[in-house]
C-alpha positions in Angstrom: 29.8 -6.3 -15.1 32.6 -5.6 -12.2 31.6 -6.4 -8.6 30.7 -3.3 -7.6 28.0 -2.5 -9.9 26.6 -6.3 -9.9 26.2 -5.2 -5.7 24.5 -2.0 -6.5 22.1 -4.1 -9.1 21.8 -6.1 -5.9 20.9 -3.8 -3.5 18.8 -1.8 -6.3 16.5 -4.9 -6.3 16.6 -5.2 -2.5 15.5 -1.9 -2.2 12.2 -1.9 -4.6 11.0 -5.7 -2.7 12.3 -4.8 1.2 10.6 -1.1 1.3 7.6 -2.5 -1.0 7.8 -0.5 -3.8 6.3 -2.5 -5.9 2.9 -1.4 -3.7 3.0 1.8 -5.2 2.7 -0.1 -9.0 0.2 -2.8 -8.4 -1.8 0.3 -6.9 -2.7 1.0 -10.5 -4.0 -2.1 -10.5 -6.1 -1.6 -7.8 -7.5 2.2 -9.6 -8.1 -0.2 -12.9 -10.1 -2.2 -11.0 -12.2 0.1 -9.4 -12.8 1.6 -12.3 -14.3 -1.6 -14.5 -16.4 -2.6 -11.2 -17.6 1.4 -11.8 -18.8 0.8 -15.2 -15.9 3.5 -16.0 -13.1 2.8 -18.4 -10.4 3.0 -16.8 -8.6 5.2 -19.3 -11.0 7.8 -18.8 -9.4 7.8 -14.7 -6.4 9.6 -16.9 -3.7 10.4 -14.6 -6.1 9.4 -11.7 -4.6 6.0 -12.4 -1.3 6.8 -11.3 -1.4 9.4 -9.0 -2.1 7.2 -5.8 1.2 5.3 -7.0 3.5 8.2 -5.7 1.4 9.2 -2.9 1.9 5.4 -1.8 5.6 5.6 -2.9 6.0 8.7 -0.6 4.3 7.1 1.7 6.2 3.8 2.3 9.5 5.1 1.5 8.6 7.6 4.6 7.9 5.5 6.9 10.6 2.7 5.8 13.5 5.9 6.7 12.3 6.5 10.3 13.4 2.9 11.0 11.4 2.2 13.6 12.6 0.0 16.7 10.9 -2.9 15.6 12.2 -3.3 12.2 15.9 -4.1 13.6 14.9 -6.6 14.8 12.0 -8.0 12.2 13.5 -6.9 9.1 17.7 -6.3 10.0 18.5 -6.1 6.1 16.2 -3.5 5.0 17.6 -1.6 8.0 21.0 -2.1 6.5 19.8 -0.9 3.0 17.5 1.9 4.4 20.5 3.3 6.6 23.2 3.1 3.6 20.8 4.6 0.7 18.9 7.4 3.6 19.4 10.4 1.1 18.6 8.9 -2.0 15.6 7.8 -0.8 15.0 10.5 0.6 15.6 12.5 -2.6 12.9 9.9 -4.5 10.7 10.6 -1.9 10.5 14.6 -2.4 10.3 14.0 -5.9 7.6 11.7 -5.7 5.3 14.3 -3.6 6.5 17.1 -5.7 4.8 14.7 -8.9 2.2 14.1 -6.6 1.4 17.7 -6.2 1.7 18.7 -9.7 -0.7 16.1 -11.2 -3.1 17.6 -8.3 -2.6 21.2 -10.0 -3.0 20.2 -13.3 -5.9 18.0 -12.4 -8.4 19.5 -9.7 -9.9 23.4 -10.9 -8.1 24.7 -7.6 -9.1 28.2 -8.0 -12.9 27.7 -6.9 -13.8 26.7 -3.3 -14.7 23.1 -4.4 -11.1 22.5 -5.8 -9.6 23.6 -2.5 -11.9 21.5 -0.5 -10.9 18.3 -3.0 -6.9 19.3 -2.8 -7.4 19.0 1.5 -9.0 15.7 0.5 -6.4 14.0 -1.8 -3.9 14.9 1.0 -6.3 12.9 3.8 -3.7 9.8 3.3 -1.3 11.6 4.9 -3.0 11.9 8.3 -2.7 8.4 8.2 1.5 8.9 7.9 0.9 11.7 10.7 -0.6 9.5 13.3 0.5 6.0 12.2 3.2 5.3 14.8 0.5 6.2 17.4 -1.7 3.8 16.2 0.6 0.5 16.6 0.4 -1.9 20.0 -3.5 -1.5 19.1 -4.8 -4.7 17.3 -6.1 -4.1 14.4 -6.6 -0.4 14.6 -3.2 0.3 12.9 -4.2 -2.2 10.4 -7.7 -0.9 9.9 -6.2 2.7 9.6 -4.3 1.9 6.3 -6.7 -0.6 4.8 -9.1 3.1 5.4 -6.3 5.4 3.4 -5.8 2.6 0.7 -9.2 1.9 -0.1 -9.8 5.8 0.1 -7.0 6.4 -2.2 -8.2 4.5 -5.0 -11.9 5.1 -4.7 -10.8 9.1 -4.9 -8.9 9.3 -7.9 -11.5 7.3 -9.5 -14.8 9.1 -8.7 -12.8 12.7 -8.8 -11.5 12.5 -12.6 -14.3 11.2 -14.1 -17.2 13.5 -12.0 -19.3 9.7 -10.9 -21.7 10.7 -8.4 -21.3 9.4 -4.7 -23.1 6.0 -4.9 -24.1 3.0 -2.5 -21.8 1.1 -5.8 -18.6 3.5 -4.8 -19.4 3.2 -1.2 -19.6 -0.9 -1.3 -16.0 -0.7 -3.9 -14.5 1.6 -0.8 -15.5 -1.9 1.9 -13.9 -4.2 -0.9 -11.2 -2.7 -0.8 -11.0 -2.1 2.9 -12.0 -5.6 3.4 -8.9 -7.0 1.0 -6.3 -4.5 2.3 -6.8 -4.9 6.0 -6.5 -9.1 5.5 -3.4 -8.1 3.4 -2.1 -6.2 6.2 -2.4 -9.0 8.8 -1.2 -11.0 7.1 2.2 -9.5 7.1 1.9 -8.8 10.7 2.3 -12.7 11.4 5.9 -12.0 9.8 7.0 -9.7 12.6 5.3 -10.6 15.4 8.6 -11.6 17.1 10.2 -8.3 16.9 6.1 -6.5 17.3 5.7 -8.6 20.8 9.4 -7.1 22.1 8.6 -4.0 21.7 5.6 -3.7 22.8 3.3 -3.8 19.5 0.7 -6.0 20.1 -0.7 -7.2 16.7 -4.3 -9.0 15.7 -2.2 -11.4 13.9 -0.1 -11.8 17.5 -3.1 -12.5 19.1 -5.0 -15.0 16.3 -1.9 -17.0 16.4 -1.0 -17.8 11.9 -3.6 -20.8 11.5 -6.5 -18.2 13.0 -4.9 -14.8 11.1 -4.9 -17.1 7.5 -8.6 -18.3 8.2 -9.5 -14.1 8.6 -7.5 -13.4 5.3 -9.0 -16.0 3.4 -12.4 -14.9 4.9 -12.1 -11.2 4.5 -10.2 -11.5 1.0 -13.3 -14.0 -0.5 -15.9 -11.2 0.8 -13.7 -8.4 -1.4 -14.2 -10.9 -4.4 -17.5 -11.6 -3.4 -18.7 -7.9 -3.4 -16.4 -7.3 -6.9 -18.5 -9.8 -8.8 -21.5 -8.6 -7.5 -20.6 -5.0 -8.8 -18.9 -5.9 -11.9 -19.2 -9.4 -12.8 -16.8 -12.1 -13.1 -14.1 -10.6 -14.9 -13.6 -7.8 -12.3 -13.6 -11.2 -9.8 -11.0 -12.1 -11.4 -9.3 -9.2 -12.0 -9.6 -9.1 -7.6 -7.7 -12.2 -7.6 -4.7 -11.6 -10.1 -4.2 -8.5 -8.0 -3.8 -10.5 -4.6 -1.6 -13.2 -7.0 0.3 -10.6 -7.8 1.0 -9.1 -4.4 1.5 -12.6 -3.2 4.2 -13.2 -5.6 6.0 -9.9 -4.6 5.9 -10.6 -1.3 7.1 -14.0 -2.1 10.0 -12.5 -3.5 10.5 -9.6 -0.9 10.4 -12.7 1.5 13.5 -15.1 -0.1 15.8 -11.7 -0.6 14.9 -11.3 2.9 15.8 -15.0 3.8 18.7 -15.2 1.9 20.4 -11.9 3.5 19.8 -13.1 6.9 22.8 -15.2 7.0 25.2 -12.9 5.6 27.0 -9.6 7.4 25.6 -6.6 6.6 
């Protein structure tokens, strides 16, 4: 492998852990999940269990590309990588609406009224992409706002495939997930509180401080557990926890690329 191509491996990698891709797969976790603490087989979710994936794709990769101010400063390598790949990504990006839309088609009986109203409701996500930027420098609103379109996403394309009713069960899955998302959230806000507090950003985590913002995540993540084993017994418990393992170890990951570009000139 020449030089060249072992760098575009590189920065291949870079990409998928420093723009969180990898959010967009362990999302299907998250549908399977919901499903099983539903009492629905997940395969019967059909392409319900990946269509949040390249909502969330288009989603990140969005917001990654508008490079805002305070990622030069937090996160100066995926700036780099954004900046040199911009059209690519921003190619994926289209396509991944464009799949996003389709499986919509194909899925939801859009030529009645109710399949209109529930094509405007799988595109309710996207507010939260409209108004996001708006939403930073207040603490814990920004974090509560995707923690809502997460735990909305997953909860929809469960309950809309498979016809389940509206239920206290999917509306106590919905504050699991809320619960686990926004601790997940804050808890990558204590990474970028230095560049957050220069421009301006005030963050929950800023103002816990990392020893209070870990005692919140531990607290709200054991409360998602908590409610998952109620619903669905202990293997959808643990199922809960080998999805926060598993988004632990790729932010582990995203953290040491990170790390070990910060010395070098990009």
């Amino acid at each position: 492998m020449t030089r060249s191509a072992f760098s575009e491996l590189r920065d291949l990698a870079g990409l998928f852990f420093q723009l969180n891709v990898w959010l967009s797969l362990v999302t299907i976790v998250m549908v399977s999940i919901t499903a099983m603490a539903l009492h629905v087989p997940p395969r019967e979710v059909g392409v319900g269990l990946v269509a949040p994936s390249l909502l969330v794709y288009f989603v990140y990769v969005t917001e990654r590309r508008s490079v805002p101010d305070e990622d030069v400063i937090n996160h100066p390598y995926r700036t780099w990588l954004v900046r040199k790949y911009r059209f690519p990504l921003h190619v994926t990006e289209i396509l991944a609406l464009v799949a996003y839309e389709l499986l919509l088609v194909v899925t939801l009986p859009i030529r009645t009224a109710g399949g209109v109203g529930l094509m405007v409701l799988a595109h309710l996500p996207l507010v939260v992409l409209y108004f996001y930027a708006n939403l930073k420098g207040n603490p814990g609103l920004d974090s509560l706002a995707v923690a809502v379109a997460w735990a909305y996403l997953v909860v929809f394309f469960v309950v809309v495939p498979t016809g389940i009713p509206i239920s206290i069960e999917v509306v106590t899955v919905f504050l699991a997930w809320l619960l686990i998302v926004f601790a997940g959230v804050e808890a990558r806000n204590v990474e970028d509180v230095q560049g957050d507090g220069r421009m301006g950003n005030e963050t929950l985590a800023g103002w816990l401080g990392p020893t209070g913002t870990l005692a919140l995540e531990l607290a709200l993540k054991l409360a998602g557990v908590a409610i998952f084993w109620g619903l669905g017994g202990s293997r959808v418990a643990l199922l809960a926890v080998f999805y926060m393992l598993l988004v632990r170890g790729s932010r582990s990951l995203t953290e040491r690329k990170r790390y070990t570009q910060r010395n070098q000139k990009i």
